[in-house]
C-alpha positions in Angstrom: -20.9 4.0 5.1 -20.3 0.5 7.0 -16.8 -0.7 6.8 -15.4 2.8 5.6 -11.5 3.3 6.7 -13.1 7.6 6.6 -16.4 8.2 7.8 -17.3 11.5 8.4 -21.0 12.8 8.9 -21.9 16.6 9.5 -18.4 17.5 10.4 -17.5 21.3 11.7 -15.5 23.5 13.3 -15.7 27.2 14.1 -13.0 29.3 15.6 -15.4 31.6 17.3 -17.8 33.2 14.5 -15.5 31.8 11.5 -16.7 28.4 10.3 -13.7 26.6 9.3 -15.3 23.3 8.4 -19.0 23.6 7.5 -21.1 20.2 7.7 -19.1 18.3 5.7 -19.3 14.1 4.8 -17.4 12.0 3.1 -16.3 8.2 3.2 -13.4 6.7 2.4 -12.8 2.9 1.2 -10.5 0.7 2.8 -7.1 1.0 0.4 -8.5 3.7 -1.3 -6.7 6.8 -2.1 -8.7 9.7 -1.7 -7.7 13.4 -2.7 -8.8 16.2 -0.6 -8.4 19.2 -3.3 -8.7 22.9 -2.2 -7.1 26.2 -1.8 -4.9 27.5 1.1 -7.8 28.4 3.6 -10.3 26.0 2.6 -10.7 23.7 5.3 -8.3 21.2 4.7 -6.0 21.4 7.2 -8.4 22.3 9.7 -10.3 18.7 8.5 -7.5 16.4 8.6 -6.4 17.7 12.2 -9.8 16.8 13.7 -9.6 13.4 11.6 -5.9 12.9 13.1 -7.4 14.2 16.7 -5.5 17.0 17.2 -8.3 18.9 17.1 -11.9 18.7 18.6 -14.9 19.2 16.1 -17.8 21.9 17.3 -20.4 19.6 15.5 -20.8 16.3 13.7 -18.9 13.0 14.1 -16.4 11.1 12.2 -14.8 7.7 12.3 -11.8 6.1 11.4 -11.4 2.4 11.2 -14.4 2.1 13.3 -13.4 4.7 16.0 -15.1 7.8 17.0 -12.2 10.7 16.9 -13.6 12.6 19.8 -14.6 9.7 21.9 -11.5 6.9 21.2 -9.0 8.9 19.9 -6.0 6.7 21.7 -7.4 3.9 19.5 -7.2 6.1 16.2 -4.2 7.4 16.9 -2.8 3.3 17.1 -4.2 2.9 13.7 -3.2 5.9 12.1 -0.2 7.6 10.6 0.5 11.3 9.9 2.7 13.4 8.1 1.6 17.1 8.5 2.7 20.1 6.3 5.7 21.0 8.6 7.5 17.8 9.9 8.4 18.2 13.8 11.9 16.5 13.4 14.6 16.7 16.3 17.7 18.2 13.9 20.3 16.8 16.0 19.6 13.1 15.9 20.4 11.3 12.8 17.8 10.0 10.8 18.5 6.0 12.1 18.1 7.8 15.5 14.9 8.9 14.6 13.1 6.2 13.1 14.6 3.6 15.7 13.1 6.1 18.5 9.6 6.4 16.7 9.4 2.4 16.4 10.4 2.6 20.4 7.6 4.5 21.2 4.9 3.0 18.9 5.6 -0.3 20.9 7.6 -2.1 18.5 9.2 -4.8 20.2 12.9 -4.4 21.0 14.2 -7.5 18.5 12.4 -5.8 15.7 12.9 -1.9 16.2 16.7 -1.6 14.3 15.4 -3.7 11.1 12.2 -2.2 10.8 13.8 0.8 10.5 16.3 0.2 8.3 13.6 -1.1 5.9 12.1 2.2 6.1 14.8 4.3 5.9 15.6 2.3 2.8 12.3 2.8 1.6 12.2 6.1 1.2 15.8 6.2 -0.7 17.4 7.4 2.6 19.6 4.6 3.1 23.0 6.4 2.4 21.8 9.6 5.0 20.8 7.4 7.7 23.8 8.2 9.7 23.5 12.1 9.1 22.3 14.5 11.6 18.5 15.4 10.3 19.5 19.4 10.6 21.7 18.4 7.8 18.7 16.8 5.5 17.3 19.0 2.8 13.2 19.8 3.1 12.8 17.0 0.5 14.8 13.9 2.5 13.0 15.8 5.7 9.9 15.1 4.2 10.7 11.5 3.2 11.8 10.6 6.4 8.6 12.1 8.1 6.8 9.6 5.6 8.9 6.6 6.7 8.2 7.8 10.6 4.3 7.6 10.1 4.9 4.4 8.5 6.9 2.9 10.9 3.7 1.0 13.0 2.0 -0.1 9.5 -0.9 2.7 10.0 -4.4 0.9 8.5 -5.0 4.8 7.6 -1.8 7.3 6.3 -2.8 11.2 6.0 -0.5 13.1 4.0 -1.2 17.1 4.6 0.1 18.5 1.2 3.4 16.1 1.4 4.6 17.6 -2.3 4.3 21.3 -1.7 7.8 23.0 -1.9 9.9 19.6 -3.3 11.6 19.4 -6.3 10.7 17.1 -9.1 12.9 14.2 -8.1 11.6 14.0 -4.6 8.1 14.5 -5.6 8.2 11.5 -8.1 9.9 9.2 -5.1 6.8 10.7 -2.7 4.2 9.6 -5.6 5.7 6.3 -6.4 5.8 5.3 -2.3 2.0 6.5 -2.1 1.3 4.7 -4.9 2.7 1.5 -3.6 0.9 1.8 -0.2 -2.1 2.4 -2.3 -1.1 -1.5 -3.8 -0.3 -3.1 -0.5 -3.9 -2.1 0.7 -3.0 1.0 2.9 -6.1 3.6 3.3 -3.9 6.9 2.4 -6.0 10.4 3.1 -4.2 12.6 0.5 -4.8 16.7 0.9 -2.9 18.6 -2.0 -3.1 21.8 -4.3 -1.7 20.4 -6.7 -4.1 19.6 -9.4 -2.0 16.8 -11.0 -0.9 15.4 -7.9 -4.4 15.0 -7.8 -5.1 13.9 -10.8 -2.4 11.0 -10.8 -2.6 9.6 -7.6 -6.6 9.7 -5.9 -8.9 7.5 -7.2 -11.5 9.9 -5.5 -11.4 13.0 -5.2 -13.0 15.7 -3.0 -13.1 19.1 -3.6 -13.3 21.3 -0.7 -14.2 25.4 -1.0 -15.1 27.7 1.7 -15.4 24.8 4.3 -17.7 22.5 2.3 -17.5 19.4 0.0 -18.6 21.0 -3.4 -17.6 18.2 -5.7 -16.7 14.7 -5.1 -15.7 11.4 -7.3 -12.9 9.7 -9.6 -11.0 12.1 -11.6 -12.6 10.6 -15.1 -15.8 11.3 -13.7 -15.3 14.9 -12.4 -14.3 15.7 -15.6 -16.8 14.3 -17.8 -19.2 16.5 -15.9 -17.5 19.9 -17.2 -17.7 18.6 -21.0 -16.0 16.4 -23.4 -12.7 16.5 -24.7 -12.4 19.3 -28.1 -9.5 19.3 -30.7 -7.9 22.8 -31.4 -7.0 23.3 -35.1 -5.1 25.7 -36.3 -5.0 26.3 -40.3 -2.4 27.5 -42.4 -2.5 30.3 -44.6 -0.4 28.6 -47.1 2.3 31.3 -47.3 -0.3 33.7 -47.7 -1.6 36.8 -45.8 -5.0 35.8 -46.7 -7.1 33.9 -43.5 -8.3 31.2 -44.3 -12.7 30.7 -44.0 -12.7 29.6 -40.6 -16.5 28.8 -40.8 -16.4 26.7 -44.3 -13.4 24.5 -42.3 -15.9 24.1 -39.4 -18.3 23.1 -41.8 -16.4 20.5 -43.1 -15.4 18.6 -39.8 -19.2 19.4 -38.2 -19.7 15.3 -38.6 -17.0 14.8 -36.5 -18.1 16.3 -33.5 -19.9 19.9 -31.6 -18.3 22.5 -33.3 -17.3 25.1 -30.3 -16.1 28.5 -32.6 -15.3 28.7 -36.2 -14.6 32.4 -36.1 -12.7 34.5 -38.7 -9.1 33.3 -38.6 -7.2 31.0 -38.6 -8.4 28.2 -35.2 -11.5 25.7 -35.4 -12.4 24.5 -31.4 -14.3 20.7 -32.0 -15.4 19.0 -28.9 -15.3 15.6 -30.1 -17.0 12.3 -28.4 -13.9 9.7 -29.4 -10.7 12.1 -28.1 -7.8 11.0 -30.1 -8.8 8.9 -32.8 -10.7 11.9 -33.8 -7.8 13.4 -34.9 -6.6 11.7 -38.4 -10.6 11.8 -40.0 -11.1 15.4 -38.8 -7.5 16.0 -40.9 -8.2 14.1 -43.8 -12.2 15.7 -44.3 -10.2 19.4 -43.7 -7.6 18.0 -46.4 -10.5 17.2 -49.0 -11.9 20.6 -47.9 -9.0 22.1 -49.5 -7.8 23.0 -46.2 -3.9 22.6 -44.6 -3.8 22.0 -41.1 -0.7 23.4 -39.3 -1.4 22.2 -35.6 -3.8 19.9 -34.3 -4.0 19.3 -30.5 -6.1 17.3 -28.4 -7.6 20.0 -24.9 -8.9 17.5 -22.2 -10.8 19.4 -19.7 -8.4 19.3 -16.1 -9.9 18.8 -12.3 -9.4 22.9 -12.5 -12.3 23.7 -14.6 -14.2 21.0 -12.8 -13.0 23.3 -9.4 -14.4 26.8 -11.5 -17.3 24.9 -12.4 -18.3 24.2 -9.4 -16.9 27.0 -6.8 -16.9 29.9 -9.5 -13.4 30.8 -9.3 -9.7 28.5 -9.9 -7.2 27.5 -7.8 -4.8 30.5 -7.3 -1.5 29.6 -8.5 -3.5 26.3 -9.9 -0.1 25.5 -12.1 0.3 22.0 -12.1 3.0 20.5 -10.0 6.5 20.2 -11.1 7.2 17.4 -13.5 8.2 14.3 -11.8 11.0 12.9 -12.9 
């Protein structure tokens, strides 16, 4: 795609008769945020190396601002920054240290190289640990400060290889709100997570990635309109009785509202409903006229994991969504 920050056309990559990457493409918008969603051993770590040119494709080509990654990989590497799964951080400097010698040796001129990282360190909420010996960090100011050092040369293109996995909730939310803010100022940021929420919140594309290939790819909203609509989960009360109440005569009466899903025996009704929410107060008042009490009522939006089982057969191991930011 002309003018894409991400092109990638036919990209692959065996390690002997294993075919890590296989033929994928994808295109990323300049100041998009794109999520690359998969499992451990799909391919994305293995994709965002060759992207970052630390690692040679076998087949296929792929650009970033303009510039092939086998072929002008000095100029991609001046345009991009990176922040890999395990940051590769000298423990016995302080973090000031750091970011002053990574502005240094991105070319920063000398005048500028103290302020700019100040502003950084600052950034990323580090301002009080600047003067601390990195060994001392925890893994969640560690990864901060890796994110402040790939942002020290004002990359046109940011990858962020799974930059949540292991943090706790306060160090995730300041991660999200940063990638979200380069996201406003215009910044390209290639986002590869696990997480489906991280997912969810932050790409507005997403990619999913299984078994090497691109199986699914588009905005969150869209993904998950594919798998179905929203449905509303009703649970009935037995009015102090042991009586159930007649699960199929309730999803009789709300059958207006929407697709009724299962009325069985008992005491749920499953809807799936066009309008979400404001389904909720007529489908209540038509079971209230029904004679019917409604004890629960809860709107089930489908997530970007059934869009993965929809499309690869199989979830997410561990597919829990990320700890709640805070």
């Amino acid at each position: 795609m002309p003018g894409s920050a991400v092109e990638v056309v036919g990209l692959e990559r065996t390690f002997g008769d294993f075919r890590a990457v296989d033929g994928i493409d994808l295109a990323v918008a300049p100041g998009e945020v794109y999520g690359f969603l998969g499992p451990n051993g799909a391919g994305k770590t293995t994709t965002v190396r060759m992207l970052v040119t630390l690692l040679r494709p076998t087949g296929g080509h792929a650009r970033i601002a303009g510039f092939d990654v086998a072929s002008q990989p000095g100029e991609v590497r001046q345009r991009i920054g990176v922040a890999l799964q395990e940051a590769a951080l000298d423990l016995l400097m302080t973090g000031r240290e750091l970011m002053e010698l990574q502005a240094t040796l991105h070319g920063i001129p000398r005048r500028s190289v103290a302020a700019r990282a100040a502003d950084l360190i600052d950034r990323v909420g580090l301002s009080e640990a600047a003067e601390r010996r990195v060994g001392t960090y925890s893994g969640g100011m560690r990864r901060r400060l890796d994110l402040a050092m790939a942002l020290i040369h004002a990359p046109e293109v940011l990858f962020l290889d799974e930059p949540t996995t292991g943090l706790d909730p306060t160090s995730r939310s300041t991660l999200w709100d940063e990638v979200r803010r380069l996201r406003d100022e215009g910044t390209t940021v290639f986002l590869t997570t696990q997480y489906l929420e991280e997912a969810d919140q932050l790409a507005d594309r997403v990619g999913i990635i299984d078994h090497g290939r691109i199986v699914a790819e588009g905005t969150p909203a869209a993904l998950k309109a594919e798998v179905g609509r929203p449905h509303l989960d009703i649970t009935l009360s037995r009015n102090g009785g042991d009586i159930e109440p007649d699960a199929e005569a309730a999803g009789r009466a709300v059958a207006p509202y929407g697709d009724l899903c299962s009325a069985a025996p008992g005491v749920h009704v499953s809807l799936r409903v066009e309008s979400g929410a404001a389904a909720m107060a007529p489908v209540v008042r038509a079971l209230d006229e029904a004679g019917f009490t409604v004890e629960g009522i809860e709107l089930v939006r489908p997530t970007l994991d059934d869009v993965f089982a929809e499309k690869t057969g199989h979830r997410i191991e561990g597919a829990a969504p990320a700890p709640a930011a805070v």
